[in-house]
C-alpha positions as a Markdown table, in Angstrom:
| # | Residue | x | y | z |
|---|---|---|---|---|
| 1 | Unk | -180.1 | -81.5 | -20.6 |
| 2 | Unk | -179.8 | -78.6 | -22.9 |
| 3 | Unk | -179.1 | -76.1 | -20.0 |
| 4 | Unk | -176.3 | -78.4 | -18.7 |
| 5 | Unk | -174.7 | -77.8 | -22.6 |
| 6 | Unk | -175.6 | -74.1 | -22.2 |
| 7 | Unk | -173.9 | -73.8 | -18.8 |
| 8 | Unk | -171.2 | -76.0 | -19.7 |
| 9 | Unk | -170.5 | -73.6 | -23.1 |
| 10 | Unk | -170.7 | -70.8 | -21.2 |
| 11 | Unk | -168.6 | -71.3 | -18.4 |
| 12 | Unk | -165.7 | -72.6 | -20.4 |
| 13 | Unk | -166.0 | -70.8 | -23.6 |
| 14 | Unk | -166.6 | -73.7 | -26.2 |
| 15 | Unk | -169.2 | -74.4 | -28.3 |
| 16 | Unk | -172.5 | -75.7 | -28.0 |
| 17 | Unk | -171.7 | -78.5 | -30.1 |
| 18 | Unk | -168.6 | -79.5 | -27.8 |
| 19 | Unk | -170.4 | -78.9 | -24.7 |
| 20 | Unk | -172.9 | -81.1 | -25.5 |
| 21 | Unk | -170.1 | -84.3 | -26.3 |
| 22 | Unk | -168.7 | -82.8 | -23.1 |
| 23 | Unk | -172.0 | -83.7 | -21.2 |
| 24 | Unk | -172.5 | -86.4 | -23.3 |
| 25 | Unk | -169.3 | -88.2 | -22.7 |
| 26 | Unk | -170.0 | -87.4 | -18.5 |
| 27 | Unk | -173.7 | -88.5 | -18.5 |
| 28 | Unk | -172.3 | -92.0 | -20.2 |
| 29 | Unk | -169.2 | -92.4 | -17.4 |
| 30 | Unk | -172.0 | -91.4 | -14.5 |
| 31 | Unk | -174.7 | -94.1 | -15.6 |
| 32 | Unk | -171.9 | -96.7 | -15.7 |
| 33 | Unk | -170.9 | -96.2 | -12.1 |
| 34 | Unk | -173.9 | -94.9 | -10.3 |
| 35 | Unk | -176.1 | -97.5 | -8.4 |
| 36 | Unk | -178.6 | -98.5 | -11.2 |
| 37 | Unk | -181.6 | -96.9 | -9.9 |
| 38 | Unk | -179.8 | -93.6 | -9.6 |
| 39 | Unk | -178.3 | -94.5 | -13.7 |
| 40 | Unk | -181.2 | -95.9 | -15.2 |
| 41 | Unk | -182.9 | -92.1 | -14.6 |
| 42 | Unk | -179.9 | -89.8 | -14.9 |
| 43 | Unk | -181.0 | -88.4 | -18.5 |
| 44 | Unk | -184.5 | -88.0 | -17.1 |
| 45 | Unk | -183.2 | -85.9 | -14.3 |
| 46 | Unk | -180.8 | -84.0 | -15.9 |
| 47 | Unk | -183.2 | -83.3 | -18.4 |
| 48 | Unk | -185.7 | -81.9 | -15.7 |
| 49 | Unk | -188.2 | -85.1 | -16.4 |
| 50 | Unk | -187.6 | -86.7 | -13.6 |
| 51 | Unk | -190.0 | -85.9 | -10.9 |
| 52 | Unk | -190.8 | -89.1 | -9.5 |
| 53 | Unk | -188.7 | -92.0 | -8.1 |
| 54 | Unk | -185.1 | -91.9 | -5.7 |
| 55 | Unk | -184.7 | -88.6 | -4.3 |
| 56 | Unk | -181.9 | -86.9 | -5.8 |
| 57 | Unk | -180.7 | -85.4 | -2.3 |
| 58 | Unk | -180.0 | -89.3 | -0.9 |
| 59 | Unk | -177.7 | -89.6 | -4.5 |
| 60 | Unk | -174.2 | -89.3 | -2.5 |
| 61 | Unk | -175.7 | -91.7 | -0.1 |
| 62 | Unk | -176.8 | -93.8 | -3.3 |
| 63 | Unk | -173.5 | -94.2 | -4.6 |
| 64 | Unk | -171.4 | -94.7 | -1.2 |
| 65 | Unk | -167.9 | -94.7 | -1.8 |
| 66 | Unk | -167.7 | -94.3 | -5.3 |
| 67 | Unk | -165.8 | -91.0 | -5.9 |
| 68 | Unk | -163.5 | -92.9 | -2.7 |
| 69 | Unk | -165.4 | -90.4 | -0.2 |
């Protein structure tokens, strides 16, 4: 997850330490509304981890009409 807060400072010019509440606060809202399989291995993903389980390409499929699309 560290190079999401890297990426995130980056690209908008804040610091590392408000990226990361940035991500932080966005991880939390995503494992609230994504289908629970998908949530209960977000971190593990975005963290590179995750390597076994759902496959991330199906995660729009996963969540259906959540984003209303």
């Amino acid at each position: 997850m560290e190079e999401i807060v890297q990426q995130v400072a980056q690209r908008t010019g804040i610091s590392e330490d408000m990226a990361r509440k940035a991500v932080d606060v966005v991880m939390d809202e995503l494992q609230k509304r994504l289908p629970a399989p998908l949530a209960s291995r977000l971190k593990e993903y975005a963290s590179g981890k995750g390597t076994e389980g759902p496959d991330l390409s199906d995660a729009a499929k996963m969540a259906g009409g959540m984003f209303g699309k």
